[in-house]
C-alpha positions in Angstrom: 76.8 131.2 98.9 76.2 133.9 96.0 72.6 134.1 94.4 71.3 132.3 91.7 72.0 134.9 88.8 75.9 134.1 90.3 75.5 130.5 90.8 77.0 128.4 87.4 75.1 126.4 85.0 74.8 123.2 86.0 76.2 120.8 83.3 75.0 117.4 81.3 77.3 114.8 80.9 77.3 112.3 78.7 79.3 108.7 77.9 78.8 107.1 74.3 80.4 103.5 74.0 82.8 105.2 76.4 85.9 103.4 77.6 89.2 103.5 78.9 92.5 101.2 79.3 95.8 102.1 81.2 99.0 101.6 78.9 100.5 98.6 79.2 97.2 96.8 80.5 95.1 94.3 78.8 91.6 94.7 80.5 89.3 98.2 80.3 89.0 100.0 83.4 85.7 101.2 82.0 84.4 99.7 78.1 80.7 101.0 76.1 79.6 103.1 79.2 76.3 104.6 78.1 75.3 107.3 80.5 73.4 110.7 80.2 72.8 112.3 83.4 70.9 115.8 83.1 71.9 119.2 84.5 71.3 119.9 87.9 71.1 115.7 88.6 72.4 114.3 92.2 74.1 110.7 90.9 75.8 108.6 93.5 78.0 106.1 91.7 78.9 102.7 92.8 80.4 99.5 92.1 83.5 97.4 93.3 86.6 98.0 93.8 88.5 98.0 90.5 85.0 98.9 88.2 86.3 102.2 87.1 84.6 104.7 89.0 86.9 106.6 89.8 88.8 106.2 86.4 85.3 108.1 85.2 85.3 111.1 87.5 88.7 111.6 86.1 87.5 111.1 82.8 85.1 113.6 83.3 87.6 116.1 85.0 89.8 116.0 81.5 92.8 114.4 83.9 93.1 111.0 82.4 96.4 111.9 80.4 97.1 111.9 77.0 98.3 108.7 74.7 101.5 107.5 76.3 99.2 106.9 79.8 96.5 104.9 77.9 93.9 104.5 75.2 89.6 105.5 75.5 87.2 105.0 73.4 83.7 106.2 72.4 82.8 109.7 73.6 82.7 111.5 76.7 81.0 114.8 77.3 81.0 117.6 79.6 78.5 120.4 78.6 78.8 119.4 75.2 82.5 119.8 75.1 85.3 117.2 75.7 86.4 117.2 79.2 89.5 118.7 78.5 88.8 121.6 77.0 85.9 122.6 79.4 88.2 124.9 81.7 86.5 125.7 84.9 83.4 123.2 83.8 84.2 120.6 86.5 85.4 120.3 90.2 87.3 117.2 91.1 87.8 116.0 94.5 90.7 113.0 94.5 90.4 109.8 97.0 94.1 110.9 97.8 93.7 114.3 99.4 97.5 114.6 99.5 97.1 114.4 95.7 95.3 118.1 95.6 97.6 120.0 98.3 99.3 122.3 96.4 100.4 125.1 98.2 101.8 125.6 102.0 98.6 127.6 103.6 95.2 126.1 104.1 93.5 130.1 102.6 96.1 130.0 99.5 95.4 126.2 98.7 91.8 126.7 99.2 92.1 130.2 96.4 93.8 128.3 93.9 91.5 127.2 91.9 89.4 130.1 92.1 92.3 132.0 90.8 93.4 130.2 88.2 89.9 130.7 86.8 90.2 134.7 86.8 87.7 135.0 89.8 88.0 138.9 91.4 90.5 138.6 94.7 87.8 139.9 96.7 85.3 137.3 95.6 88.1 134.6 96.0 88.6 135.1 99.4 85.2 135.6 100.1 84.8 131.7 98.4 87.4 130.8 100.2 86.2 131.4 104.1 82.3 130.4 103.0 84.2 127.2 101.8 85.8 126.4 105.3 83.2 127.6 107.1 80.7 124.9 105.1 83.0 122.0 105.6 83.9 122.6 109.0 87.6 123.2 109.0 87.8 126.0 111.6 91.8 126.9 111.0 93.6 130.3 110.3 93.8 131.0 106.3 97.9 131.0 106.9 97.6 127.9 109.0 100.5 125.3 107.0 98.5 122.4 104.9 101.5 120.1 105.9 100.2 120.1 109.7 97.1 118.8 108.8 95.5 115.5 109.6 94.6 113.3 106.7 90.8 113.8 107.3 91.0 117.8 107.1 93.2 117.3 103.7 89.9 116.0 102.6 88.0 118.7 103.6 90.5 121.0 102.6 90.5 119.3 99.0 86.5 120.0 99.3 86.7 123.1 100.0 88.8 124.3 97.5 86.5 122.6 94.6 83.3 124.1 96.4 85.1 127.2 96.7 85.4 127.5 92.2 81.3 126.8 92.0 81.8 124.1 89.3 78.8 123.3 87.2 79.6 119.4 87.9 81.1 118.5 91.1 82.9 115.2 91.2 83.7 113.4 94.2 85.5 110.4 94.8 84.9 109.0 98.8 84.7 112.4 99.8 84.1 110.8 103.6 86.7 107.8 103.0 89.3 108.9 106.2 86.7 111.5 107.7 85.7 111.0 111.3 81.6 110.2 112.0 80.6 113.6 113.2 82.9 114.8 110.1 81.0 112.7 107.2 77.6 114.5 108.5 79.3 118.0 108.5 80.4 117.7 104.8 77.7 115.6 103.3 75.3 118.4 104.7 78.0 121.1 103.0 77.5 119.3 100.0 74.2 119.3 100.0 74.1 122.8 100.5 76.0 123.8 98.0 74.0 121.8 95.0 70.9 123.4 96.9 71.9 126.6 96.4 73.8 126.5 93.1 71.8 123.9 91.4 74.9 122.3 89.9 75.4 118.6 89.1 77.1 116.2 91.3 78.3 113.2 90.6 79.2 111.3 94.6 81.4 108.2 94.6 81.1 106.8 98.0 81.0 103.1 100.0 78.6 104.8 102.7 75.3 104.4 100.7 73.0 105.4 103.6 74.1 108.5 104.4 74.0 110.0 100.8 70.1 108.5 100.3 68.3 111.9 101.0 70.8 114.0 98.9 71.2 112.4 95.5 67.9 111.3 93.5 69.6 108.9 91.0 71.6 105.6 91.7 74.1 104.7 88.7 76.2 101.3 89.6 78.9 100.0 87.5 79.7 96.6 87.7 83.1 94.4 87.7 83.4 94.5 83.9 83.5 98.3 83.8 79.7 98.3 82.1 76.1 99.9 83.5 74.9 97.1 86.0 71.9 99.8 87.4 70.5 103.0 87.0 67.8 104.4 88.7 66.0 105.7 91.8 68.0 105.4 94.8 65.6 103.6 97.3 64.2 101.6 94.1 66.9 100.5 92.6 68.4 99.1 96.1 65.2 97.3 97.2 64.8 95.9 93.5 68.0 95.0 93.1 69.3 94.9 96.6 70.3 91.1 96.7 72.3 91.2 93.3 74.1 94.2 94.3 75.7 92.9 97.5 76.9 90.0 95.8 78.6 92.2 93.3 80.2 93.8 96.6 78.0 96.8 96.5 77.5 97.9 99.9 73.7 97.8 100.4 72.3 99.1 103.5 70.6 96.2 105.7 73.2 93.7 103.9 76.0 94.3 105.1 79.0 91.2 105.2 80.2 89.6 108.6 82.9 87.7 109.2 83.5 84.4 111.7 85.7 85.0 114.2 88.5 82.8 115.5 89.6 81.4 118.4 93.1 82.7 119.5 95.8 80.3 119.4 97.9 81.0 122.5 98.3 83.4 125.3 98.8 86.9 125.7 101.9 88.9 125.7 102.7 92.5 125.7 104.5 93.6 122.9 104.8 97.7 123.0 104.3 99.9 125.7 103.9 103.8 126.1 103.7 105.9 129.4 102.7 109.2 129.2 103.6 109.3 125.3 103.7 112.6 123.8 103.5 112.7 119.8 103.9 115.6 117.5 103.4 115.4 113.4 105.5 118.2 113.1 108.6 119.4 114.9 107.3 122.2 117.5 103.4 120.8 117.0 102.7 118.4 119.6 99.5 117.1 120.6 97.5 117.3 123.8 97.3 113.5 123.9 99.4 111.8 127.0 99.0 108.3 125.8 99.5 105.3 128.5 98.9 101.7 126.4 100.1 98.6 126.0 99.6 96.4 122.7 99.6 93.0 122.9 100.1 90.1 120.9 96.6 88.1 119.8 94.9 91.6 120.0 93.5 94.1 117.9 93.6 97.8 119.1 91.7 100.3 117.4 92.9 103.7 117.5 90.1 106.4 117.2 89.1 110.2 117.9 88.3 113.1 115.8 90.3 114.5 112.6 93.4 115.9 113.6 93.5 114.5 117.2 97.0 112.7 116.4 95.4 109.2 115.2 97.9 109.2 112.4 101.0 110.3 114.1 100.4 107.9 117.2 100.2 105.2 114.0 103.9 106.3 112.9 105.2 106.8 116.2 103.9 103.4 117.8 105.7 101.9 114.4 108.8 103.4 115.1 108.9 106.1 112.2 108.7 109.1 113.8 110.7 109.9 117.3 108.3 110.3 120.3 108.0 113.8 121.6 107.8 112.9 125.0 107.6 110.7 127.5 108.1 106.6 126.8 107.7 104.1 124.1 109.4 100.6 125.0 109.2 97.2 123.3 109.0 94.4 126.0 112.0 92.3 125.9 111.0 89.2 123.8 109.6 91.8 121.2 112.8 93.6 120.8 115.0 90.4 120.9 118.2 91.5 121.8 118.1 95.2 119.7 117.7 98.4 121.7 114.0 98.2 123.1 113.3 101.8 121.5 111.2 101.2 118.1 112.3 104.6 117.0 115.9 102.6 117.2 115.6 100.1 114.9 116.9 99.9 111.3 114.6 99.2 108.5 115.4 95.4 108.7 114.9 95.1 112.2 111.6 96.6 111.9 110.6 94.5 108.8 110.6 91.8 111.0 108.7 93.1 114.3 106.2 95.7 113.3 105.0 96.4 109.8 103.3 100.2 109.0 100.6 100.2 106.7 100.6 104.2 105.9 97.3 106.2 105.1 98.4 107.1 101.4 99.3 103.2 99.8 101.4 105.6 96.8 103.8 106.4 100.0 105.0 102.9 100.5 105.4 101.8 97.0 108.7 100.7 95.7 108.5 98.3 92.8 106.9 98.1 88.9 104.8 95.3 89.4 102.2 94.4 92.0 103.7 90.9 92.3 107.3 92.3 93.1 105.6 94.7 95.5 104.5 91.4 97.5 107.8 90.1 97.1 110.1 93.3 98.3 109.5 92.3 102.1 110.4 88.7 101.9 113.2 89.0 99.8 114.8 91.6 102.0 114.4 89.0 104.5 116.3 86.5 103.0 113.2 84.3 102.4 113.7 81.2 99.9 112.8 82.0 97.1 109.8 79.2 97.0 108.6 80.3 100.6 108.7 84.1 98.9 106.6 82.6 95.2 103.9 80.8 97.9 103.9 84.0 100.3 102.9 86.0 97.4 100.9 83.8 95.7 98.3 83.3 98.2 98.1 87.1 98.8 97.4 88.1 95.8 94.7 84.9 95.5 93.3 86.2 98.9 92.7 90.0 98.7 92.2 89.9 94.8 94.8 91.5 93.1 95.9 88.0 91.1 94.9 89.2 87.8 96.9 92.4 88.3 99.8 91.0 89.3 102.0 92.2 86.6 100.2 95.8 86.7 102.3 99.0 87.7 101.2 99.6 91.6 100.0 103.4 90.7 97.3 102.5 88.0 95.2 100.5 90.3 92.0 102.0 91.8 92.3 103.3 95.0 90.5 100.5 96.7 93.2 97.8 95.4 96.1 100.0 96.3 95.1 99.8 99.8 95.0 96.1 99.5 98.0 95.9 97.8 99.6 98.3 100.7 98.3 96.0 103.4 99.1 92.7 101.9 103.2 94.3 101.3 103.3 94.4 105.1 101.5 90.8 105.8 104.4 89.6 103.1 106.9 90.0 105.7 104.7 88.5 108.6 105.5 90.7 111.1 104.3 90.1 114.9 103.0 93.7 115.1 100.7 95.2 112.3 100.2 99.1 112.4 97.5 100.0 110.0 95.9 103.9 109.0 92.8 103.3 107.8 93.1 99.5 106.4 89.7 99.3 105.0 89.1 103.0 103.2 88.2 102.5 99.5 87.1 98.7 99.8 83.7 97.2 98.5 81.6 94.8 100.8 83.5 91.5 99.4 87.1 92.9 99.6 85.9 94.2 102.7 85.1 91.2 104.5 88.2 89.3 102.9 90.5 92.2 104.6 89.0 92.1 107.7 88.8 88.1 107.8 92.5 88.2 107.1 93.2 90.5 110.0 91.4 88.6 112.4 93.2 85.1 111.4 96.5 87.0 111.5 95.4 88.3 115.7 94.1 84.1 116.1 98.0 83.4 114.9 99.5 85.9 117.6 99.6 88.7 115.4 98.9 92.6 117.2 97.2 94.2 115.1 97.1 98.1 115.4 94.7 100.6 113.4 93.9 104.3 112.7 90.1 104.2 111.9 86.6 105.6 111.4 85.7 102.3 110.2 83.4 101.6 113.2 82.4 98.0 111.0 85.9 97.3 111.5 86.1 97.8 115.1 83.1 95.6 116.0 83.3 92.7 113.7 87.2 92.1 115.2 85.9 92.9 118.6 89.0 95.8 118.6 89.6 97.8 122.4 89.9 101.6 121.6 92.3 104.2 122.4 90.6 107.3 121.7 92.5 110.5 121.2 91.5 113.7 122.4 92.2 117.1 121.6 91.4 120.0 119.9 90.1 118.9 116.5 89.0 120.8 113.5 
């Protein structure tokens, strides 16, 4: 990075009786926040799903919208300024990575910010390769953002806000679809950078142990939107520690399980791929030769480094994107009678058989409310309508989403559009459940419900399928593992 007399001042922030409500939506995401965290502070925020933090970081980046996309109230301050009108002051990092992909090159995405903010070309660029260098994304500058893996769009999305030298970094689950070795590379790049820049951070994340040693102050927000602790990190979790986890914090050492059950019949193979080849993009396929069967009652976890083809194996076992080689057959009893090719099937034979969860839930969305979101699957199906009412209502009682069941699917946090993705699918109750990363964005309570739910739905006769890092995931349901290789960045 540049020297100090180079490096930006590091900016306070400050929330009076701050709070903030979506149009068209009765309870605050966020209501009388008091905060003040000092320049050059480390602050890793958490809370449960739906408690506002990320509404916050937006807050704080000026990007909440204007009048017609809600209401706030109180005061928030950036280095004494509104967000808005701090240009340059903060560096936002999105839970969606596809969110912040603006242009077609990894170099000219990673520039843009640096450009809009008048920075020399020379220095840009020079910004732009330390950037990708400190996250680990070892691509060419002109390599296309479209053939990257969801994990490197993160690291992309870092690097572009490490690469403007923001007085206040903001980062919502900057890890959330990263692979293991991956969340050490860029927590360590991140810890760099405040090292050397001094600027203040502000870390939303669900892996509390690994960010310990570089913030010095936890701040948790709690279910109503207000301060539930502030404080030293290992302090405030062995103070507090017990009344955290209940309010679905994830608190190292307390962790949620789940009770298995017992499967209810035998085993039969559903899918099957020999020597399966998969490319995400026409001409771009991957080294993987994949031999696998899935079977029904199981859970298959699909693992390997970012950009190893976890993702496009997802799509291609769920019959949305065309093998590129080799042989992906659905056993007879699976296929029924229809052309035993996934890639074959029309959307309502699918519906039936497999259902895709995709790795952005904004993807899949189709409807203005959450309930008719639940109900889209069922009805298409030419469910009764009281089968359809019961269907929904006990999903959205399940994976909590009941009280926002008349909300618009994109205001929700990002933690209860996953849900809300995942329980679309189950809606349907198909035999074969493909899932990229089911559990990103989730507290320790919605956790365990999700992964309850999963594991009652492989006891039925379900398959269950899933892209993950989540290696919680992968032992609690006792998942086998297909793990991908290839070259990775």
């Amino acid at each position: 990075m540049t020297n100090r007399s180079e490096s930006p001042t590091p900016a306070a922030v400050e929330a009076r009786g701050w709070g903030w409500r979506h149009a068209g939506r009765r309870a605050w995401a966020l209501r009388e926040l008091e905060l003040r965290i000092e320049p050059g502070e480390r602050i890793l925020l958490l809370g449960p799903s739906g408690s506002g933090k990320s509404t916050l970081l937006a807050g704080l980046a000026g990007v909440l919208g204007g009048d017609e996309e809600g209401e706030s109230a109180g005061t928030l301050r950036v280095a004494g300024r509104d967000p808005a009108s701090a240009r340059g002051a903060a560096g936002l990092v999105l839970q969606d990575p596809d969110s912040q992909v603006i242009m077609s090159r990894v170099g000219d995405d990673v520039a843009f910010g640096c450009e809009n903010l008048g920075v020399p070309r020379d220095e840009t660029w020079s910004r732009v390769r330390e950037a990708l260098e400190l996250v680990g994304l070892a691509v060419p500058l002109g390599h296309p953002t479209e053939a990257l893996s969801g994990g490197q769009k993160q690291r992309l999305a870092l690097a572009g806000a490490l690469a403007m030298r923001p007085g206040l970094l903001l980062l919502d689950e900057p890890t959330a679809n990263v692979d293991p070795e991956g969340v050490i590379r860029v927590r360590d790049a991140v810890a760099a950078v405040l090292q050397r820049t001094g600027s203040t951070a502000i870390i939303v994340e669900h892996r509390v142990e690994a960010w310990l040693d570089v913030v010095d102050r936890i701040v948790v927000l709690g279910s109503d939107g207000k301060l539930l602790a502030d404080g030293a990190p290992r302090s405030v979790l062995a103070r507090q520690g017990d009344a955290l986890a209940a309010a679905g914090v994830w608190v190292p050492g307390r962790e949620p399980r789940i009770t298995r059950r017992a499967a209810a019949g035998e085993r039969t193979p559903l899918l099957g791929a020999q020597e399966l080849r998969i490319a995400r993009v026409a001409g771009a396929t991957l080294p993987s030769r994949i031999d696998a069967t899935v079977e029904s009652g199981t859970v298959l976890a699909l693992t390997g480094a970012n950009g190893t083809g976890k993702t496009t194996l997802a799509l291609t076992l769920g019959g949305l994107l065309a093998p590129a080689g080799g042989e992906l057959r659905a056993s007879d009893g699976f296929a029924g009678g229809v052309d035993p090719r996934p890639i074959r099937w029309r959307s309502r034979e699918l519906l039936s058989r497999i259902g895709s969860v995709f790795q952005t839930p904004e993807h899949q969305f189709l409807t203005a409310t959450v309930r008719d979101e639940l109900a889209l699957g069922p009805r298409a199906l030419g469910v009764p309508p009281a089968e359809v009412d019961a269907r929904v209502g006990a999903l959205l009682e399940r994976l909590d989403l009941a009280w926002l069941a008349a909300a618009n699917p994109f205001t929700l946090s990002g933690g209860q559009k996953r849900r809300l993705s995942v329980a679309a699918v189950l809606a349907a109750r198909p035999r074969m459940l493909v899932l990229d990363e089911p559990t990103f964005g989730q507290d320790a309570r919605t956790w365990a419900a999700l992964v309850a739910l999963l594991d009652e739905l492989r006891a039925e006769g379900a398959a269950v399928v899933a892209a993950t890092h989540d290696r919680r995931l992968i032992a609690e349901l006792d998942a086998g593992e297909l793990v991908l290789q290839g070259v990775a960045a």
